[in-house]
N, C-alpha and C positions, 0 to 999 in steps of 0.2 A: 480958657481952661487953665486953671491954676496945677502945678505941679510941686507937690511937696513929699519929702522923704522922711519919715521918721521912723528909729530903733528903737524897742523897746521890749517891756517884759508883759505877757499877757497877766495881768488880773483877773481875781473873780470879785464880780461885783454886782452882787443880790443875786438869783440865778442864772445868769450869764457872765459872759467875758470880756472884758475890754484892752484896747492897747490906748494911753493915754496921750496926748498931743499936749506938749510943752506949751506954754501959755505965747513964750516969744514967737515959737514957729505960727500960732494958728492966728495969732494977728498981723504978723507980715504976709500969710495967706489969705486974710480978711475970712477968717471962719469967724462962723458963732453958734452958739446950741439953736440947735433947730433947722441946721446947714445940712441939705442933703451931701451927700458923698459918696464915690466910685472909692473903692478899696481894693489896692490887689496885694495879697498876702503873700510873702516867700519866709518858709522854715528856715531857720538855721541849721536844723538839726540834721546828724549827716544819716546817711541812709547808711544800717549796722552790715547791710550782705555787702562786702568789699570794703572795709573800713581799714583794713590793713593791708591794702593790693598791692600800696605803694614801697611794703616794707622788705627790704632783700630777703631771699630767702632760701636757705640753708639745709638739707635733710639731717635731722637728728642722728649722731654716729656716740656709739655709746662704747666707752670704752673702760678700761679693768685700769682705775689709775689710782691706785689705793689700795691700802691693808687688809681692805673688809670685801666680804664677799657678796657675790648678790643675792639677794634672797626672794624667789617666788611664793 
């Protein structure tokens, strides 16, 4: 079992999607068109609910620090 890592940007191409395998990686893997293959996919993308959990955080304090007045 060969082991190979590749990044890259999903495609579309014709009605589907592909991720491309650089020509040096798939020959030092010995692939070729027509190569079955096990695929496991991880997102990059980060999950939006908690995306700023890590970020200190401060209660808003509103205060009169200026000429103008507040207006509702």
């Amino acid at each position: 079992m060969i082991q190979l890592q590749v990044s890259g940007r999903i495609r579309r191409v014709g009605n589907g999607l592909a991720v491309l395998i650089p020509v040096r990686e798939a020959r030092s893997a010995r692939l070729g068109a027509g190569d079955l293959v096990d695929v496991v996919i991880q997102s990059a993308v980060p999950d939006a609910f908690g995306l700023l959990s890590d970020l200190p955080y401060r209660p808003f304090e509103r205060g009169n620090r200026g000429p103008w007045r507040e207006r509702i």
